[in-house]
mmCIF file as gemmi writes it, N, C-alpha and C atoms, coordinates in Angstrom:
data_model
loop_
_atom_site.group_PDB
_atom_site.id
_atom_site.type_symbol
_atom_site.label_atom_id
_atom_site.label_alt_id
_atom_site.label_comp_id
_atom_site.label_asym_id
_atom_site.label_entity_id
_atom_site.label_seq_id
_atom_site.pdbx_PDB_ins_code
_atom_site.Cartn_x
_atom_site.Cartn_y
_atom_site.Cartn_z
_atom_site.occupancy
_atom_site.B_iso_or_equiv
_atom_site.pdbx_formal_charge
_atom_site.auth_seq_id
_atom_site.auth_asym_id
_atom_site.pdbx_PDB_model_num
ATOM 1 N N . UNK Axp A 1 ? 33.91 -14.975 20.903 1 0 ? 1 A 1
ATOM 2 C CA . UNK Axp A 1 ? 33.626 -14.346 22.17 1 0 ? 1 A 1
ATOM 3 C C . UNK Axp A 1 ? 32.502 -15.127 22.855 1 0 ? 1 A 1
ATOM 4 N N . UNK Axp A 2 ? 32.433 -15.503 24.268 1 0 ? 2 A 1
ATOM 5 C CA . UNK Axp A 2 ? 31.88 -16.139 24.924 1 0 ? 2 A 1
ATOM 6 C C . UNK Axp A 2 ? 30.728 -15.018 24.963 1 0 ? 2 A 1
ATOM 7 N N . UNK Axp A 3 ? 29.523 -15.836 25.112 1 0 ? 3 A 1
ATOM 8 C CA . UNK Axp A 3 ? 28.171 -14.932 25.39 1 0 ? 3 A 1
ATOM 9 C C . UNK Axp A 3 ? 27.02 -16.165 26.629 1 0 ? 3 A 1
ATOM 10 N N . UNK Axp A 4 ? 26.716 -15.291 26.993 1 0 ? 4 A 1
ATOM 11 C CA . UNK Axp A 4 ? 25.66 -15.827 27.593 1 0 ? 4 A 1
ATOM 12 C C . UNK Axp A 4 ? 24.325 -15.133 28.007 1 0 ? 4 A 1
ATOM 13 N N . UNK Axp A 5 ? 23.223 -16.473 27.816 1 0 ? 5 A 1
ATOM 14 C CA . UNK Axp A 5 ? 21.661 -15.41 27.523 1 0 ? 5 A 1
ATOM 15 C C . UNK Axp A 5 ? 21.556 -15.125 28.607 1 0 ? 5 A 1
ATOM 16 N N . UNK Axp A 6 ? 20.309 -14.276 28.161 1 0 ? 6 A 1
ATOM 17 C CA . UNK Axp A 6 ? 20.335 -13.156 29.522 1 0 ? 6 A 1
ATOM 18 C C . UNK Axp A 6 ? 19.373 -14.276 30.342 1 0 ? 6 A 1
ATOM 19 N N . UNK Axp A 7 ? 19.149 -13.923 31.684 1 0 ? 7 A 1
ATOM 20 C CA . UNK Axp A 7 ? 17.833 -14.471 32.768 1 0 ? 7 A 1
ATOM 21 C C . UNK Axp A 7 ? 16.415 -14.069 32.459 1 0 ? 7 A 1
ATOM 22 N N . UNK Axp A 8 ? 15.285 -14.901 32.82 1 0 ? 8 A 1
ATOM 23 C CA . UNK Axp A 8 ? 14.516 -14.45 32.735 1 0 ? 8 A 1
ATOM 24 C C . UNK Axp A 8 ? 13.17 -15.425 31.767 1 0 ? 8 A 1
ATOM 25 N N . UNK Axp A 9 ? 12.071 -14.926 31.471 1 0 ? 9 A 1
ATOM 26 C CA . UNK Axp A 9 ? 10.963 -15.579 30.877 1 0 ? 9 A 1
ATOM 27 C C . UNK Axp A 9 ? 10.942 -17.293 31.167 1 0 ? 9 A 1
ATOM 28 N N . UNK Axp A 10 ? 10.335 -17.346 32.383 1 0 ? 10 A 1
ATOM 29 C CA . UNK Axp A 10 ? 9.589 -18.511 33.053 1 0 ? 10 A 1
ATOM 30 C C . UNK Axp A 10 ? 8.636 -18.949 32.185 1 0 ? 10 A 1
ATOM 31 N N . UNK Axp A 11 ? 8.148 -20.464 31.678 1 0 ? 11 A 1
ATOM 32 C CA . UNK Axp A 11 ? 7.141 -20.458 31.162 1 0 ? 11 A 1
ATOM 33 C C . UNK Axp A 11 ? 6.495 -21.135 32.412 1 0 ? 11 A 1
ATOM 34 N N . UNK Axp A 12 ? 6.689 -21.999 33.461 1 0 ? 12 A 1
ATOM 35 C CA . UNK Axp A 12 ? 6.272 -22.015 34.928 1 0 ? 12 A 1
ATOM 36 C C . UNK Axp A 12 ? 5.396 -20.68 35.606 1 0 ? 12 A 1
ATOM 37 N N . UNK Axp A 13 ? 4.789 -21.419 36.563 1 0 ? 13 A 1
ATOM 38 C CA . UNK Axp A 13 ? 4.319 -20.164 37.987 1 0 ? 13 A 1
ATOM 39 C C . UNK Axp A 13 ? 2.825 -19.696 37.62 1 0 ? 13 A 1
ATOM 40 N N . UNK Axp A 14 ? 2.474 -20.289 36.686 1 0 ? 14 A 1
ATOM 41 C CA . UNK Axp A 14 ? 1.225 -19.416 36.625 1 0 ? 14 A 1
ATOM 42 C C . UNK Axp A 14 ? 0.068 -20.822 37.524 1 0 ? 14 A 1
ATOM 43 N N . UNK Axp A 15 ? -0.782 -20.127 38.057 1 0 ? 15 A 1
ATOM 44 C CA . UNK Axp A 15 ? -2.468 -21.089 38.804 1 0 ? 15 A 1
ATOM 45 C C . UNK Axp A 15 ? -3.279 -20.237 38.852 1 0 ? 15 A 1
ATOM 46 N N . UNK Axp A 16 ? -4.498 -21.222 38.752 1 0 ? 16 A 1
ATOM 47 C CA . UNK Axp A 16 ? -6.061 -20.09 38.727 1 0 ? 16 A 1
ATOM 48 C C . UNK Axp A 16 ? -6.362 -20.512 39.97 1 0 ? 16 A 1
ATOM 49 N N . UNK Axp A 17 ? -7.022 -19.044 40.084 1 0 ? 17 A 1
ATOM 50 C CA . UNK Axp A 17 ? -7.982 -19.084 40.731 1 0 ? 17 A 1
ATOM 51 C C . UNK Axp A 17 ? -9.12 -20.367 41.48 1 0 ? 17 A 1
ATOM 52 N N . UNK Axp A 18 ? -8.997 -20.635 42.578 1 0 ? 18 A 1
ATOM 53 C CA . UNK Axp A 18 ? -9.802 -21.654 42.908 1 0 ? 18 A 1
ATOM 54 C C . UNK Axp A 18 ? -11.607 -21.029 42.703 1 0 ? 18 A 1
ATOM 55 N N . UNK Axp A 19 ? -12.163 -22.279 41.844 1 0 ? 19 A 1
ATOM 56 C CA . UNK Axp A 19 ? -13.892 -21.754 41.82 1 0 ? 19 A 1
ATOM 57 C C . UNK Axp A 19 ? -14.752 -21.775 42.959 1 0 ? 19 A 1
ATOM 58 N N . UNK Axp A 20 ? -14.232 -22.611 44.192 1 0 ? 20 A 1
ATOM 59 C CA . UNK Axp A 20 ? -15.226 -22.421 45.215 1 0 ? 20 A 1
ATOM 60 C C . UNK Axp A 20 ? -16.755 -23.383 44.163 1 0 ? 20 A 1
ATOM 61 N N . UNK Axp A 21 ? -16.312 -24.368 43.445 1 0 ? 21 A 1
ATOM 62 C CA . UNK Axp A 21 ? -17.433 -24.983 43.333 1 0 ? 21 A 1
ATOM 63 C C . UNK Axp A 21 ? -18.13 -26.277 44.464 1 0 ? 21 A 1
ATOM 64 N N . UNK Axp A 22 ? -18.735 -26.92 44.278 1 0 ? 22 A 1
ATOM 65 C CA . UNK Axp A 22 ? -19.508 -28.023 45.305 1 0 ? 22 A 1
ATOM 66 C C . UNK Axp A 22 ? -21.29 -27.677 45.854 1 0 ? 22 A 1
ATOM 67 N N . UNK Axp A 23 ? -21.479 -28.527 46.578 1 0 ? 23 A 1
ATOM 68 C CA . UNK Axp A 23 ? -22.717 -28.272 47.436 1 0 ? 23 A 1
ATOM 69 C C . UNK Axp A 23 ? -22.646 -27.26 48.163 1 0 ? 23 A 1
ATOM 70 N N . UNK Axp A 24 ? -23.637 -26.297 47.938 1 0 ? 24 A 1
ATOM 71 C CA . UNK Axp A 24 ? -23.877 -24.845 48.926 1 0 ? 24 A 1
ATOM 72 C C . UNK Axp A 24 ? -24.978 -25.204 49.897 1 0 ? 24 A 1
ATOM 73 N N . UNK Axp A 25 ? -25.168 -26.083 49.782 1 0 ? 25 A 1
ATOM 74 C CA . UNK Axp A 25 ? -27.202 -26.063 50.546 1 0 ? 25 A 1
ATOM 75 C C . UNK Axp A 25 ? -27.131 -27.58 50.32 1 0 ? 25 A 1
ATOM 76 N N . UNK Axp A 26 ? -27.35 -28.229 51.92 1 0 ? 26 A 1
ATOM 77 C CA . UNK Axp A 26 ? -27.333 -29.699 52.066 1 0 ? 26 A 1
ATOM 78 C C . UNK Axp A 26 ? -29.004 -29.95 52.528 1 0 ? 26 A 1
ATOM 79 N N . UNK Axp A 27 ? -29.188 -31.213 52.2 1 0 ? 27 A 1
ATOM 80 C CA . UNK Axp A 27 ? -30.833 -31.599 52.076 1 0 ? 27 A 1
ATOM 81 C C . UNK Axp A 27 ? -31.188 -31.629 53.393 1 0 ? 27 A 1
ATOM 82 N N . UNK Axp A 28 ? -32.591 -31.146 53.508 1 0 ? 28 A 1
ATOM 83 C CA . UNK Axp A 28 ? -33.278 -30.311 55.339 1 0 ? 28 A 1
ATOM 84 C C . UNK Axp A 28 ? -33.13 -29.257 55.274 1 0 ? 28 A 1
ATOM 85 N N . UNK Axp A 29 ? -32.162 -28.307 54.624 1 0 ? 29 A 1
ATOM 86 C CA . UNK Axp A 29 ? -32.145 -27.097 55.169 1 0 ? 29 A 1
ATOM 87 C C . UNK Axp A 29 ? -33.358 -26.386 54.142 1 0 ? 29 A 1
ATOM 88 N N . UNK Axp A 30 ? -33.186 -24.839 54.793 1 0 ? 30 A 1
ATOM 89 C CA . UNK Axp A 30 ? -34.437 -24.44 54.302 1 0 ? 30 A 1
ATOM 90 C C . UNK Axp A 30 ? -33.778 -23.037 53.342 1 0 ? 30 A 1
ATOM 91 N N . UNK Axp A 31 ? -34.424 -23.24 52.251 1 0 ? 31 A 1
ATOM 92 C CA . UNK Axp A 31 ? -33.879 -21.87 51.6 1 0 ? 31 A 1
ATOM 93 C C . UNK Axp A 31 ? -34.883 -21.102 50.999 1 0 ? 31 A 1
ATOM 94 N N . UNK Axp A 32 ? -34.796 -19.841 50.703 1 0 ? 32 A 1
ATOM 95 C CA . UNK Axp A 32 ? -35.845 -18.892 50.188 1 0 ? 32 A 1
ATOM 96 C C . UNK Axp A 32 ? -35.445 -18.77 48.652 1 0 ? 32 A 1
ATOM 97 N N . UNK Axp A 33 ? -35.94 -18.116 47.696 1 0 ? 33 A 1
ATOM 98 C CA . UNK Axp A 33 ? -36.235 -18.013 46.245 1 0 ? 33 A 1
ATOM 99 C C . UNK Axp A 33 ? -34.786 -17.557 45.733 1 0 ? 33 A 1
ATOM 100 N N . UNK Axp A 34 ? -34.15 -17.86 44.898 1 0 ? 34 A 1
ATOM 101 C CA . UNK Axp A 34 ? -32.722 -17.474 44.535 1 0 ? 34 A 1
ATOM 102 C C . UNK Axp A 34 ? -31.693 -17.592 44.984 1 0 ? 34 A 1
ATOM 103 N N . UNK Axp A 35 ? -31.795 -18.49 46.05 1 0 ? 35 A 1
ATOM 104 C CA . UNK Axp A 35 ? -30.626 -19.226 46.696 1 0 ? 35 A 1
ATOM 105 C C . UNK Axp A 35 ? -29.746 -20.128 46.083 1 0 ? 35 A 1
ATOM 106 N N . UNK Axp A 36 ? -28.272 -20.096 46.191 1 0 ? 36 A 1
ATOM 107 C CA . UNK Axp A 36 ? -27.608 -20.985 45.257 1 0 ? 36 A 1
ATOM 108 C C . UNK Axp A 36 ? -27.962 -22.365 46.039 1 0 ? 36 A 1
ATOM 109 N N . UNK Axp A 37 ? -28.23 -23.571 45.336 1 0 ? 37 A 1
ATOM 110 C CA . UNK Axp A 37 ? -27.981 -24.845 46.013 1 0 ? 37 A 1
ATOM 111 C C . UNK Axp A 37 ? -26.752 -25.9 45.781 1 0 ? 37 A 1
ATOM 112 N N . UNK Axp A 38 ? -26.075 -25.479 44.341 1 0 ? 38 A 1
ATOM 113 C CA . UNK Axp A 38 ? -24.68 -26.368 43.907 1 0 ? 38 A 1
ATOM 114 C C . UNK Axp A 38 ? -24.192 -25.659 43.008 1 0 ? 38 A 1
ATOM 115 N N . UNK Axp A 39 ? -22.693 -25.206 43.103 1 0 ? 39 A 1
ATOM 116 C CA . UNK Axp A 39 ? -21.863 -25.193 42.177 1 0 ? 39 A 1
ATOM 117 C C . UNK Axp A 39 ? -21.577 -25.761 41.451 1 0 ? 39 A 1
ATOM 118 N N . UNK Axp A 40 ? -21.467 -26.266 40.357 1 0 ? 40 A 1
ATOM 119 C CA . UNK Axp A 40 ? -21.068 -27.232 39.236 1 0 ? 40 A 1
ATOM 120 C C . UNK Axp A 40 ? -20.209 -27.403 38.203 1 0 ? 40 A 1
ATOM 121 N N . UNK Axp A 41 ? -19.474 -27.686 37.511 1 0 ? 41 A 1
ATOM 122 C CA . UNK Axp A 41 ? -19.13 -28.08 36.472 1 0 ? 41 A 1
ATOM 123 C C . UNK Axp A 41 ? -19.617 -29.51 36.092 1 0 ? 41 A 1
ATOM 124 N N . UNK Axp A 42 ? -20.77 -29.329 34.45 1 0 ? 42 A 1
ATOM 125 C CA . UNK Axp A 42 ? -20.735 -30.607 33.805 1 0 ? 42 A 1
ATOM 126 C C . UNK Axp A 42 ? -22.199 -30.992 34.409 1 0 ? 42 A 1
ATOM 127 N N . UNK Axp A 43 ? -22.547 -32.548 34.221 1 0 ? 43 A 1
ATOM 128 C CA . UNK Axp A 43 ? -23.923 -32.81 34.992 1 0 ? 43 A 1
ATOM 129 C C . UNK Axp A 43 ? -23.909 -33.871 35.925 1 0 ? 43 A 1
ATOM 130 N N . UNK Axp A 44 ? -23.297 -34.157 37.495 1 0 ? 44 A 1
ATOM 131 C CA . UNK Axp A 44 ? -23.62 -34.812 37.946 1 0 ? 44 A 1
ATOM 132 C C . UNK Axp A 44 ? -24.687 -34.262 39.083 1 0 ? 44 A 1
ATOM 133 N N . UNK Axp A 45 ? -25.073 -33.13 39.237 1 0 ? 45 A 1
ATOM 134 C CA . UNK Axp A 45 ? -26.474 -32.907 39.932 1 0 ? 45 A 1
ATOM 135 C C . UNK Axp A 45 ? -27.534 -32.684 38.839 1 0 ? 45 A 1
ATOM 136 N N . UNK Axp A 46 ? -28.976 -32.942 38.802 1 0 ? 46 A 1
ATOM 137 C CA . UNK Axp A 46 ? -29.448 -32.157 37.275 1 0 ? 46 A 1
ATOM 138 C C . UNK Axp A 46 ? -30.992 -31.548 38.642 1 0 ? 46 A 1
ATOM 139 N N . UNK Axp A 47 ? -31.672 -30.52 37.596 1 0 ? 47 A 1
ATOM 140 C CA . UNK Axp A 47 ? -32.701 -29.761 39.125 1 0 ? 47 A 1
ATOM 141 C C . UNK Axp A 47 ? -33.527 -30.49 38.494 1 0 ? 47 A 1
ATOM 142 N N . UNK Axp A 48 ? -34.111 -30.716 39.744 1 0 ? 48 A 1
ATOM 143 C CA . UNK Axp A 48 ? -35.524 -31.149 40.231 1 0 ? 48 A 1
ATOM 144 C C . UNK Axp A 48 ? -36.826 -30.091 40.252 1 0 ? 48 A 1
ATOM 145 N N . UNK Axp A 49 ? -37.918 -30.28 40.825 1 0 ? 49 A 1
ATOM 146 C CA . UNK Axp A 49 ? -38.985 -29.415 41.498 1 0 ? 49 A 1
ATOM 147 C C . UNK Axp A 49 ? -38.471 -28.17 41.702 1 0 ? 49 A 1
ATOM 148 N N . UNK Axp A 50 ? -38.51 -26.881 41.148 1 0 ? 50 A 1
ATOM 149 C CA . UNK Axp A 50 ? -38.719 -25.695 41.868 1 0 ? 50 A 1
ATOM 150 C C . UNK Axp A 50 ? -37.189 -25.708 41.659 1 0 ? 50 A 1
ATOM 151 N N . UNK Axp A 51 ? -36.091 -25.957 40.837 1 0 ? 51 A 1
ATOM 152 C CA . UNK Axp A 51 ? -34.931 -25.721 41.22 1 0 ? 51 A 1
ATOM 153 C C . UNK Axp A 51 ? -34.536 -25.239 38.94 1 0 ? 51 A 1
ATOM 154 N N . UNK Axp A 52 ? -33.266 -24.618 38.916 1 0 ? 52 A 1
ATOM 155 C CA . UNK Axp A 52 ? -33.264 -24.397 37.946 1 0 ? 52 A 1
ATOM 156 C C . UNK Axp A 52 ? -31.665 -24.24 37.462 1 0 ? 52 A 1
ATOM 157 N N . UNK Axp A 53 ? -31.773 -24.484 36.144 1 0 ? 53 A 1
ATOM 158 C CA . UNK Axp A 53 ? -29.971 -24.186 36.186 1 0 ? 53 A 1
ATOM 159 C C . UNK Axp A 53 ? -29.437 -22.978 35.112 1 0 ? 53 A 1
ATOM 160 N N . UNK Axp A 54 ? -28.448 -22.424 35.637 1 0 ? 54 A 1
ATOM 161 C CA . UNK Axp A 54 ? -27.964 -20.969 34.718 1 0 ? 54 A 1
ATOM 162 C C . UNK Axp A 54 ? -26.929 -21.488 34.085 1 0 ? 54 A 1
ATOM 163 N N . UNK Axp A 55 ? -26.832 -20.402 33.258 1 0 ? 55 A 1
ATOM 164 C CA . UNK Axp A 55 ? -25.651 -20.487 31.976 1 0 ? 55 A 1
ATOM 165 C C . UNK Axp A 55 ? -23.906 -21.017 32.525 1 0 ? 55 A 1
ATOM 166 N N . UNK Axp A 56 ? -23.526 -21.014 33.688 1 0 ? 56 A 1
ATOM 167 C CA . UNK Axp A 56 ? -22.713 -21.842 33.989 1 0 ? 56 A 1
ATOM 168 C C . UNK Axp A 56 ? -22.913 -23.327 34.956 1 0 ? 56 A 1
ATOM 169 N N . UNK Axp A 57 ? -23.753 -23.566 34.761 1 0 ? 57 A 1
ATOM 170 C CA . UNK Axp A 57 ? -24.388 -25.198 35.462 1 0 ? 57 A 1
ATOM 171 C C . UNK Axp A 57 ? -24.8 -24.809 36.876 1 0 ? 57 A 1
ATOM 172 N N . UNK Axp A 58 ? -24.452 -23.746 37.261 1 0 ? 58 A 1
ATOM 173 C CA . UNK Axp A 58 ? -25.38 -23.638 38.578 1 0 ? 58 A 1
ATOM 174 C C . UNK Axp A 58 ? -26.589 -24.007 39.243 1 0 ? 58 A 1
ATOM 175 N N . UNK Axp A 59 ? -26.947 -24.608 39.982 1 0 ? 59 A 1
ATOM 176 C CA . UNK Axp A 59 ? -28.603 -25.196 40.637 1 0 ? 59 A 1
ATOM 177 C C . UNK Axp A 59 ? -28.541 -24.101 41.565 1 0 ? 59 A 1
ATOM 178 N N . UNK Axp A 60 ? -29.894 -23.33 41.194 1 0 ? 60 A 1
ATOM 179 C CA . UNK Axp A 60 ? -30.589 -22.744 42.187 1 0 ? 60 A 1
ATOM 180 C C . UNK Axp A 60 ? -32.025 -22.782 42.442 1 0 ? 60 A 1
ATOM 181 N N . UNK Axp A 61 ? -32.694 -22.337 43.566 1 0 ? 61 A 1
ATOM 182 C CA . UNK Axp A 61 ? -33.866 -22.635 43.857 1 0 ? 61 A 1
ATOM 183 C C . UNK Axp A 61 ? -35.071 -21.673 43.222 1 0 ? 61 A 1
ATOM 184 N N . UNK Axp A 62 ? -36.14 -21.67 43.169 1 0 ? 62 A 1
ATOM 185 C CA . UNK Axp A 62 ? -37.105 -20.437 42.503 1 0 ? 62 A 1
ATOM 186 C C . UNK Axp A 62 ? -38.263 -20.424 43.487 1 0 ? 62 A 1
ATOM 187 N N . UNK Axp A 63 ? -38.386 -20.986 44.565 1 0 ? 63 A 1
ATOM 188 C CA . UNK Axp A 63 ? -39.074 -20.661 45.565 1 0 ? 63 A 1
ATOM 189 C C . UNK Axp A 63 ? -38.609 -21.264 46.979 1 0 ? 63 A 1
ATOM 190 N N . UNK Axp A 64 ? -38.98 -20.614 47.887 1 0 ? 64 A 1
ATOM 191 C CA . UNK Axp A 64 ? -39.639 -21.177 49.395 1 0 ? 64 A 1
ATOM 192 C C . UNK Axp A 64 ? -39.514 -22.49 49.438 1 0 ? 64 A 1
ATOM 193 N N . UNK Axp A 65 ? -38.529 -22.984 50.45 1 0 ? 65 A 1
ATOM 194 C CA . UNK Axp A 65 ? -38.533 -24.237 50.834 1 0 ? 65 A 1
ATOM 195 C C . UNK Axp A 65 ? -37.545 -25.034 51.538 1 0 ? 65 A 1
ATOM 196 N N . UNK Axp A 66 ? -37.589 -26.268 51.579 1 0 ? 66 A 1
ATOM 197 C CA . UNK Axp A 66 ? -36.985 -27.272 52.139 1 0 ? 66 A 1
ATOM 198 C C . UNK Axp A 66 ? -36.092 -28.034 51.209 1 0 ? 66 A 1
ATOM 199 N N . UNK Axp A 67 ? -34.46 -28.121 51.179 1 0 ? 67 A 1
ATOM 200 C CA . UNK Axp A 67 ? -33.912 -28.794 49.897 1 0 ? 67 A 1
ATOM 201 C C . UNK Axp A 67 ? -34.16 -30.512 50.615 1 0 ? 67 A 1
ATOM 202 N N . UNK Axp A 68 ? -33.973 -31.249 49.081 1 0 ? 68 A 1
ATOM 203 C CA . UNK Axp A 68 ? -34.267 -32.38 48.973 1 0 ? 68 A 1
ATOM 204 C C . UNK Axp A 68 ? -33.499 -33.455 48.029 1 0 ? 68 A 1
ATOM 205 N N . UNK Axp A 69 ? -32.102 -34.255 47.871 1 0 ? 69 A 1
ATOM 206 C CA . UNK Axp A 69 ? -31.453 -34.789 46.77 1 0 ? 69 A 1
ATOM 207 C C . UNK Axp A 69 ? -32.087 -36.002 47.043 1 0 ? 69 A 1
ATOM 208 N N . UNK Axp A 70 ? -32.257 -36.902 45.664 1 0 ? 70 A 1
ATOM 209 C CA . UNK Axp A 70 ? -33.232 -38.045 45.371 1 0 ? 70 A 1
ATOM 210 C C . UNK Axp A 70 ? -32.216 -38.519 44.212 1 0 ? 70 A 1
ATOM 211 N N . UNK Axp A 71 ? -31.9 -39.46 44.567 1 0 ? 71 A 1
ATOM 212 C CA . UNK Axp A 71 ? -31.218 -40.111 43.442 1 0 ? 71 A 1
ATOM 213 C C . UNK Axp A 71 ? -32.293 -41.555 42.585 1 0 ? 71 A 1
ATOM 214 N N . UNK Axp A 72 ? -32.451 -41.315 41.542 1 0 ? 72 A 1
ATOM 215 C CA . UNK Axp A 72 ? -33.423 -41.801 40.259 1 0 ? 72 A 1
ATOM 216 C C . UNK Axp A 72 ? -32.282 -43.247 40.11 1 0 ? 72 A 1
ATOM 217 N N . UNK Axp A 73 ? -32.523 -44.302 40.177 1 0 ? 73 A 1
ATOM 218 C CA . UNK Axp A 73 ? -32.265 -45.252 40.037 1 0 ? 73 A 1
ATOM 219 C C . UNK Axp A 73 ? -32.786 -46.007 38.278 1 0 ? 73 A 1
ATOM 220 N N . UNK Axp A 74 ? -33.675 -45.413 37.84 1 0 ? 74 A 1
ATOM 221 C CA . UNK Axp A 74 ? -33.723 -45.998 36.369 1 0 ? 74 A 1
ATOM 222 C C . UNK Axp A 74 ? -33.303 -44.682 35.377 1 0 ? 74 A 1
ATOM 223 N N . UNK Axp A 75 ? -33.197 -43.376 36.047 1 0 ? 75 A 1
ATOM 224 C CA . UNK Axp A 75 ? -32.544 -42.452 35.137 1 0 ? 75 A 1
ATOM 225 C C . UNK Axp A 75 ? -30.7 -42.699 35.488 1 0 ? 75 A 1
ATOM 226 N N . UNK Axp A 76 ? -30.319 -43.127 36.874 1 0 ? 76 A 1
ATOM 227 C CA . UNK Axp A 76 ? -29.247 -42.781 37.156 1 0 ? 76 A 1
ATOM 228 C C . UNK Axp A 76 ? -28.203 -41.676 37.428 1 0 ? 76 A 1
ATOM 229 N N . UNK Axp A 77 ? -29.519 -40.932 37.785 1 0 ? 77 A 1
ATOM 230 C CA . UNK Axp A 77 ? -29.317 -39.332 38.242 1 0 ? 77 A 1
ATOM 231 C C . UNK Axp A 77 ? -29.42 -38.696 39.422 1 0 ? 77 A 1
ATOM 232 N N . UNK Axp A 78 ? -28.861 -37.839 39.949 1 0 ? 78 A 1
ATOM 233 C CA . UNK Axp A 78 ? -28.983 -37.266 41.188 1 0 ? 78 A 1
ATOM 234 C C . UNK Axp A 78 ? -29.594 -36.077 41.196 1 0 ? 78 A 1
ATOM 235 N N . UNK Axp A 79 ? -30.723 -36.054 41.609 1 0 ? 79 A 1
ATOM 236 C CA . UNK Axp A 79 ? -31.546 -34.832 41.028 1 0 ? 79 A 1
ATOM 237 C C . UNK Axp A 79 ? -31.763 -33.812 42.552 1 0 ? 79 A 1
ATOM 238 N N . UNK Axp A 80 ? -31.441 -32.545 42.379 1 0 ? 80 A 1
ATOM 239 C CA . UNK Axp A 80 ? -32.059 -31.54 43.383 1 0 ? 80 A 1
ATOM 240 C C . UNK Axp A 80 ? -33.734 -30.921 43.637 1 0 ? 80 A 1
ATOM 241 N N . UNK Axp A 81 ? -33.888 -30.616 44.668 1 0 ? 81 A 1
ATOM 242 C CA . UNK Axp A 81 ? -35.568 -30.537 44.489 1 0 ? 81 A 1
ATOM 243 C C . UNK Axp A 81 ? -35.536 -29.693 45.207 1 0 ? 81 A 1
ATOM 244 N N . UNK Axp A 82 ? -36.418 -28.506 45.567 1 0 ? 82 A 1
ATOM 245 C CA . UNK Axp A 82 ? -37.198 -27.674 46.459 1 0 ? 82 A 1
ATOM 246 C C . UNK Axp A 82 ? -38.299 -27.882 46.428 1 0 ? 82 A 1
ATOM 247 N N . UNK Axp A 83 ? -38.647 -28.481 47.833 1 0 ? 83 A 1
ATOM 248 C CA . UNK Axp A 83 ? -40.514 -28.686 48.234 1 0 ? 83 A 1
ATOM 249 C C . UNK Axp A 83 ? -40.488 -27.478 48.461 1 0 ? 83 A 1
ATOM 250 N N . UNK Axp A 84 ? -42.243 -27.269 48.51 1 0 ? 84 A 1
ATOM 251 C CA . UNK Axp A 84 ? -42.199 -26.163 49.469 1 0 ? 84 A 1
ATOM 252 C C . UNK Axp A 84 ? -42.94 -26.26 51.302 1 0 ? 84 A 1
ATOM 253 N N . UNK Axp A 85 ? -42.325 -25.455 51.928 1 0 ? 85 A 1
ATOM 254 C CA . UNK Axp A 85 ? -43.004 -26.385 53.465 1 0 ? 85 A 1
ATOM 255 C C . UNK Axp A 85 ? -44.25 -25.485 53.863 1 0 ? 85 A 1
ATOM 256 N N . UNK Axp A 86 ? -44.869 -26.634 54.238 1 0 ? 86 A 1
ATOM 257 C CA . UNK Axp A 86 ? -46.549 -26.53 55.06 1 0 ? 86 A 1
ATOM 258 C C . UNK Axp A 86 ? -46.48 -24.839 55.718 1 0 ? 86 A 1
């Protein structure tokens, strides 16, 4: 007797969620204490001055200020900074 399987169970179709990671806060602008400054995965930003990173690589700021990226030529790093302004 002829049979045939039934339809059904795709192992296709599934996508995540986009993270909305990147730069949140470009250098000049001015941000206050707990402001995100970069989304991240991994380390190509690392914090600078006044800036700090959380349990998923996030850079954020810890005070008052003016952002600032400085790239370190004998570390080879791109580092984030918060001055704080006059």
């Amino acid at each position: 007797m002829a049979q045939k399987k039934s339809g059904g169970c795709s192992k296709n179709g599934r996508d995540s969620n986009a993270k909305r990671l990147g730069v949140k806060v470009f250098g000049g602008q001015i941000v206050k204490s707990g402001y995100i400054l970069v989304r991240k995965r991994g380390s190509k930003y690392h914090p600078g001055l006044n800036v700090l990173k959380g349990k998923d690589d996030t850079l954020f700021s810890t005070s008052k200020g003016f952002v600032k990226y400085n790239y370190l030529k004998r570390h080879k790093k791109l580092f984030v900074s918060v001055l704080e302004s006059q």
